[in-house]
C-alpha positions in Angstrom: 134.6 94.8 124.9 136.5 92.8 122.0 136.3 95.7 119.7 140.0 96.3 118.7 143.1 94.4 118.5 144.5 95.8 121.3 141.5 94.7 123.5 141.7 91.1 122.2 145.3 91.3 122.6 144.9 92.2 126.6 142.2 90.2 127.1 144.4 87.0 125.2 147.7 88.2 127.0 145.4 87.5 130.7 144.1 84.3 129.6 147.2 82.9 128.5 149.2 84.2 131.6 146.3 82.9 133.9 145.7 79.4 132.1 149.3 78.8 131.1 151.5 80.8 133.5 153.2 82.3 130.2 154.8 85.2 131.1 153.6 88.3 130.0 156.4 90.3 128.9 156.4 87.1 125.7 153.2 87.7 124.9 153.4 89.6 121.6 152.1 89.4 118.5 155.0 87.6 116.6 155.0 85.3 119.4 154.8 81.5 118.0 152.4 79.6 120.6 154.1 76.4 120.1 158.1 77.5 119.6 157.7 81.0 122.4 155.2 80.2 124.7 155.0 76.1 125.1 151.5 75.8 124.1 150.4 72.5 122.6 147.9 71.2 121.0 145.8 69.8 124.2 146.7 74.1 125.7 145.4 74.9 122.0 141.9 73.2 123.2 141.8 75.0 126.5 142.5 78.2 125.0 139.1 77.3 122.2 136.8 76.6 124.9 137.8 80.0 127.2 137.5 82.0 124.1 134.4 80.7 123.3 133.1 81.6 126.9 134.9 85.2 126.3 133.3 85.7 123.1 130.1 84.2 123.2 130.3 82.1 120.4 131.4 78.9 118.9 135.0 79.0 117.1 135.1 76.1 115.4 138.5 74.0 115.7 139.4 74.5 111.8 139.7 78.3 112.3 142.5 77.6 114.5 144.3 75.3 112.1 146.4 77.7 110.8 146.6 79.4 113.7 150.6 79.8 115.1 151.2 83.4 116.3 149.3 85.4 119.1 148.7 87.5 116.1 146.9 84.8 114.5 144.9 84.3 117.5 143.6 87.7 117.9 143.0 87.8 113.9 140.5 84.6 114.4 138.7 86.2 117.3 137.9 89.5 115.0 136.6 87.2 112.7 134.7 85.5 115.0 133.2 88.5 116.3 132.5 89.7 113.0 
């Protein structure tokens, strides 16, 4: 499932193009959430509670505090999934 960073990074890249109608083609690692792909902080919420369902467990809002790239993202779901 969520075993590699290219996984996550799919799986991320589907969410964020289903949820947000980001295009996929700016979904990249270096990609700022905020400044590339016009998700704020109530998008930032959404995006918790679908990973959470996706992963199974609880990511806790102050993980995603310093959270601003897709690369971050997919770096706090590893972590999550331990």
């Amino acid at each position: 499932m969520l075993n590699s960073k290219d996984a996550i990074l799919s799986e991320l890249t589907d969410i964020l193009v289903e949820m947000f109608e980001v295009d996929a083609a700016d979904i990249t690692p270096e990609a700022h959430l905020s400044d590339d792909l016009d998700i704020d902080s109530i998008d930032a919420v959404d995006l918790i509670v679908r990973l959470k369902e996706l992963t199974g467990k609880k990511i806790a809002p102050e993980e995603f505090k310093s959270v601003r790239t897709v690369g971050d993202v997919v770096s706090a779901i590893q972590t999550v999934m331990g």
